[in-house]
N, C-alpha and C positions, 0 to 999 in steps of 0.2 A: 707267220705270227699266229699262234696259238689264238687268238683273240681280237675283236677289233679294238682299237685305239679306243672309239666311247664307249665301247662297252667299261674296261679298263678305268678311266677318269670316271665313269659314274659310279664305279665301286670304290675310287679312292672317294672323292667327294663326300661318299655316301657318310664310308668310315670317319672320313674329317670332321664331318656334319658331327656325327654323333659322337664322338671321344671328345673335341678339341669344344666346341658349341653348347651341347648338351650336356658334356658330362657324363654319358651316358656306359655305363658299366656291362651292360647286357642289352643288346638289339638286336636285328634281324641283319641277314646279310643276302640269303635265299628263302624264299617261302614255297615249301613243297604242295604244292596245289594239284589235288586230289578230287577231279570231280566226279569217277567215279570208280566203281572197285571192278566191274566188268569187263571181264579178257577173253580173247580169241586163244591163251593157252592157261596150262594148268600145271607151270612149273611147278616143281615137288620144295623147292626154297623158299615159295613166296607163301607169305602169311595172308593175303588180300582174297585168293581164290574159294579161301577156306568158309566165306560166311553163304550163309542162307542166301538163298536166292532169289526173296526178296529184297534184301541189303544190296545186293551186287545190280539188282536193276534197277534201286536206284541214283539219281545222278544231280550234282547243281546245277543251277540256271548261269547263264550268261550274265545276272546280276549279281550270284552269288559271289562269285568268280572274281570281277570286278571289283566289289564294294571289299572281300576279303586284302584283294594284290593292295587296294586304297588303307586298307586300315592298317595294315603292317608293314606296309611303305620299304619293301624292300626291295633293291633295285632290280634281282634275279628271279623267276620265279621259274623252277622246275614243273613242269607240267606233266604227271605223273599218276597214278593209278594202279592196275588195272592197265588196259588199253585205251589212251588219250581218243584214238581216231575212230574208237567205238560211238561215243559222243555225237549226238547227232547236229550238235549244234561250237563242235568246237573249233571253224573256222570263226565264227563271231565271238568265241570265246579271245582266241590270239588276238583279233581285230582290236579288241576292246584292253586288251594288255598293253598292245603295239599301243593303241592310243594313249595309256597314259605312260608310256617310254618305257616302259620295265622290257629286259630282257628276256626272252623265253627258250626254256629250253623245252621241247616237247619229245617227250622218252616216248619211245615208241621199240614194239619189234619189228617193226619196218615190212610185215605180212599186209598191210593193206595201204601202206605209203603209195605204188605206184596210181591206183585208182581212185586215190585223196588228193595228191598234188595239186591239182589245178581249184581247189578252193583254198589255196594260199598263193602267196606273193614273196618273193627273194624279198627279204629282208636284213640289214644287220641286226635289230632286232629278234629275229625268229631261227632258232637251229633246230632239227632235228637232230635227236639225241639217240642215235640207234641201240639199241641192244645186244650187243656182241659179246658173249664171254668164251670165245676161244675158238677157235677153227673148226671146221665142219660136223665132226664128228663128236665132238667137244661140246658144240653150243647146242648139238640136238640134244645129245643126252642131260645137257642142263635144262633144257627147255619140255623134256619127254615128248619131242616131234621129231620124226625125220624128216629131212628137208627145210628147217626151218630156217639155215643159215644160208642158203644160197638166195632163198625169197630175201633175205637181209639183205645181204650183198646186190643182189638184184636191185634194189631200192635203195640202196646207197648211191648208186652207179646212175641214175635215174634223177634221183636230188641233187648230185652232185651235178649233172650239165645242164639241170636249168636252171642254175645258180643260186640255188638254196646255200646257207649254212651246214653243216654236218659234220658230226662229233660220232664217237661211239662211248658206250659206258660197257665195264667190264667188273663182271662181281669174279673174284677166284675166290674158286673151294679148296674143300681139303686135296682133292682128285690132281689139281694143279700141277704141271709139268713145268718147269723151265727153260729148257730150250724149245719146247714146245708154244712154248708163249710167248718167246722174244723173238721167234720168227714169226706168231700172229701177230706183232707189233708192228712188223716189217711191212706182212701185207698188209694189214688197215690202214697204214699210211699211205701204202699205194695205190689203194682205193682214191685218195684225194680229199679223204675226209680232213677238218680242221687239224678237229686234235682228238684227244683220249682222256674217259677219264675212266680211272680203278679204282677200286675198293676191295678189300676184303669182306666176305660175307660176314651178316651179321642173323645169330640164331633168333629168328621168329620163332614166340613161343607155339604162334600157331602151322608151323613151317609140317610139310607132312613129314623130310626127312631131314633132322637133326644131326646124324653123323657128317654130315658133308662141311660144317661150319668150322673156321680157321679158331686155336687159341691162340690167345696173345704171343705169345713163346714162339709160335711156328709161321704166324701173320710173319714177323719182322725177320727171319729169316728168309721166309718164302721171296720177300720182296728186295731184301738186302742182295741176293743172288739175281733177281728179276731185272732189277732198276740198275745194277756194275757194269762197267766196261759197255756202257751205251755205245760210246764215240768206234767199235771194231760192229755194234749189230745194224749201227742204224748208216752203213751206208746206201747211198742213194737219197731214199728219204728219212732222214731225220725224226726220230718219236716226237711228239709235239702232245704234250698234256695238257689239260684244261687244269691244272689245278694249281696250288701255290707250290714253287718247291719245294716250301721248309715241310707242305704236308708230306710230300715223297721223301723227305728225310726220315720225319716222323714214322713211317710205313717200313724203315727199313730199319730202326733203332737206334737214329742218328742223334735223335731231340726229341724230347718228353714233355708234352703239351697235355694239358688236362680239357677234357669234352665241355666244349659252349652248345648245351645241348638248345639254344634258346636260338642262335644264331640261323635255325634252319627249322622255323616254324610250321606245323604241321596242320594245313586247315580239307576238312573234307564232308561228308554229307554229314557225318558225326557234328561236325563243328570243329574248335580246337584241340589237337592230340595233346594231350597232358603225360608225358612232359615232351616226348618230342618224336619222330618220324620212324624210330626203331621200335620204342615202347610205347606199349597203349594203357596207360592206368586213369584213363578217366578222358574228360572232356568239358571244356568249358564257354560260354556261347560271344566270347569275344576275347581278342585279341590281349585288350590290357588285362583283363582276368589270367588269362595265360600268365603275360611276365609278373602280374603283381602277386597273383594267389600259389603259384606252384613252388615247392621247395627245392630251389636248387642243388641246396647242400646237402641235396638227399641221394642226387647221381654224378656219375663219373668217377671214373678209377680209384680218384684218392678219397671218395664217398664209401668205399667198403660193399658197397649196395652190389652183390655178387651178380646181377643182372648186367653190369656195366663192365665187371674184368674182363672180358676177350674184346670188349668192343672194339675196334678200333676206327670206327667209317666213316667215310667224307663228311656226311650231314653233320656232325658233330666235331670234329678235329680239325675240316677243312677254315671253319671260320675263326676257331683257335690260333690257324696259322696265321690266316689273312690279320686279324687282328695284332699276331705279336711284330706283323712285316709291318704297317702302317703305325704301330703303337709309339716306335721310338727310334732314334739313327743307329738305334744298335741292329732295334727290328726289320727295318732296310739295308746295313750292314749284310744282315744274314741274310737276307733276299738275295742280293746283288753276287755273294759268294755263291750259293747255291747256285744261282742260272750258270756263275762259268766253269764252278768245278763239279756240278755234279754229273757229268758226263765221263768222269773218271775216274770215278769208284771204282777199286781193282779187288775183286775178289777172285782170289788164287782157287776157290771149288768150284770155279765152274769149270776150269779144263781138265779138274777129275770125276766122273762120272760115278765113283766110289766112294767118293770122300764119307768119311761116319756120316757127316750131317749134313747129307744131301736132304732136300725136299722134297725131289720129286718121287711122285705117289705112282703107282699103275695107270695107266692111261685107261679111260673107261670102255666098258664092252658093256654089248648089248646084255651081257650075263648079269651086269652090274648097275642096269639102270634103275632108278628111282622110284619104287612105288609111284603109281601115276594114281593121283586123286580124279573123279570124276565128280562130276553135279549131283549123280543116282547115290554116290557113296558118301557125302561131305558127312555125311551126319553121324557115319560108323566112325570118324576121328575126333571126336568129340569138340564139335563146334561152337562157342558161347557166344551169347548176345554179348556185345561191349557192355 
């Protein structure tokens, strides 16, 4: 099972609580909890590396932490950054999550996991959330480190027998292979990790390299071919995603859902992302400020607002889903379909390697790696205060 059981009912509850209860049109579902921007790498995608370095040393407190997960009361809370296990104090961070039942996921690239473990406790509660976008060669060059996917793997393998939780999350680029990918599916499951979750990258305006980012047009393609004829890749172990199906429909251009960008609130040393985890236009010093003052109708696809047409990413579509499963018998209807047929998607291009509208890109080389940003250089990419 992709997930525990209470983890599960606390997210149905959650949604009950607020649709059926409350009334409630716009709520949280995950809160990306960001304490701080400081990483052990200098991906070329990530937008976070990019600030001053004063910004990146600094960090929330264990209260911050806390009183945030408290005030927007959502049952998930993605624990993210930066590198979470930089933090010197982010086992009483989880401690204090665990305590008030929220689920954690702690994203990690899993380079300092093995000499961390033992200031946590197996929990259902607590998953590490490893960082894997593709097979060896793959994830170095996404990450601009050699080596850094075995140090993953390594600390999967690790977590995994002292019965931690463990997932992996997978951003794909433009670079993205398909067969190349459905057999990394293969092995991460045989790692023993829970499940998986994907996304398609989304363009950081502050990101050092821009061509790498999927457009909308080539996202659902990429994935319509990824996500077919599971039931012939996934034998042995079985793919197991952490996500809703109808979003892996959505990813493949099955169903057309407009972004709850509100659903996956965004809190960090800044305070509140306004409007949410992808964009950064501001900041506001509490939580109801967030959903009361930001103009919704100002994002998402069918908003015009050219920042949002390629988007397509979990943080934002994943609670779109979850909301239309829970919403209505038709929205569990579609649930129910999805778990049993989508394992049978037949797309006839993947057994031609020719086809006009194949996806897959060059596999990357060392010829082809990423401008690698450093600390000495951030300021030659033009850096801006928020």
């Amino acid at each position: 099972m992709p997930v525990p059981v209470s983890q599960m009912w606390a997210v149905t509850r959650h949604v009950l609580w607020q649709r059926v209860i409350r009334r409630s049109q716009r709520y949280p579902l995950v809160l990306m909890l960001e304490p701080l921007f400081r990483c052990n790498l200098e991906c070329a995608g990530c937008g976070k590396v990019q600030y001053p370095r004063h910004i990146r040393m600094s960090q929330l407190s264990v209260d911050q932490c806390a009183q945030a997960a408290d005030e927007c009361g959502a049952p998930i809370v993605s624990l993210a950054g930066g590198e979470p296990l930089l933090h010197p104090d982010i086992d009483q961070i989880v401690t204090e999550l665990v305590r008030q039942k929220r689920f954690i996921y702690l994203c990690t690239n899993a380079i300092l996991l093995p000499e961390n473990l033992h200031r946590f406790s197996p929990s259902p509660h607590l998953s590490f959330s490893v960082h894997l976008d593709g097979p060896a060669e793959h994830h170095d060059f996404s990450v601009c480190r050699d080596g850094v996917y075995e140090q993953a793997v390594q600390g999967i393998k690790m977590a995994v027998e002292r019965g931690f939780r463990v997932t992996t999350n997978t951003t794909l680029f433009d670079n993205a292979n398909v067969a190349t990918m459905r057999s990394f599916f293969d092995t991460v499951m045989a790692l023993g990790v829970e499940s998986m979750t994907i996304s398609p990258g989304y363009a950081y305006e502050k990101a050092a390299n821009q061509k790498a980012f999927l457009k909308r047009e080539r996202t659902t393609r990429l994935f319509r071919r990824l996500l077919s004829n599971r039931h012939e890749a996934a034998t042995g172990n079985p793919w197991q995603f952490n996500q809703s199906p109808l979003y892996l429909e959505f990813l493949a251009g099955k169903r057309d859902f407009e972004c709850h960008p509100w659903g996956n609130p965004t809190y960090n040393v800044f305070g509140w992302q306004v409007p949410c985890y992808l964009l950064q236009e501001g900041y506001v010093d509490t939580f109801e400020e967030l959903m009361t003052l930001t103009d919704w109708a100002g994002y998402g696809h069918r908003s015009g607002n050219p920042k949002c047409q390629d988007c397509m990413v979990h943080s934002g579509f994943e609670p779109a889903a979850v909301d239309h499963s829970l919403g209505s018998i038709r929205g569990l209807w579609d649930t129910v379909a999805a778990l049993v047929w989508n394992r049978d998607w037949r797309d006839p291009a993947l057994a031609d390697d020719h086809h006009r509208d194949r996806v897959e890109a060059p596999e990357p080389t060392h010829q082809q790696h990423p401008v690698e940003v450093t600390v000495e250089g951030m300021h030659s990419v033009g850096v801006d205060k928020p």
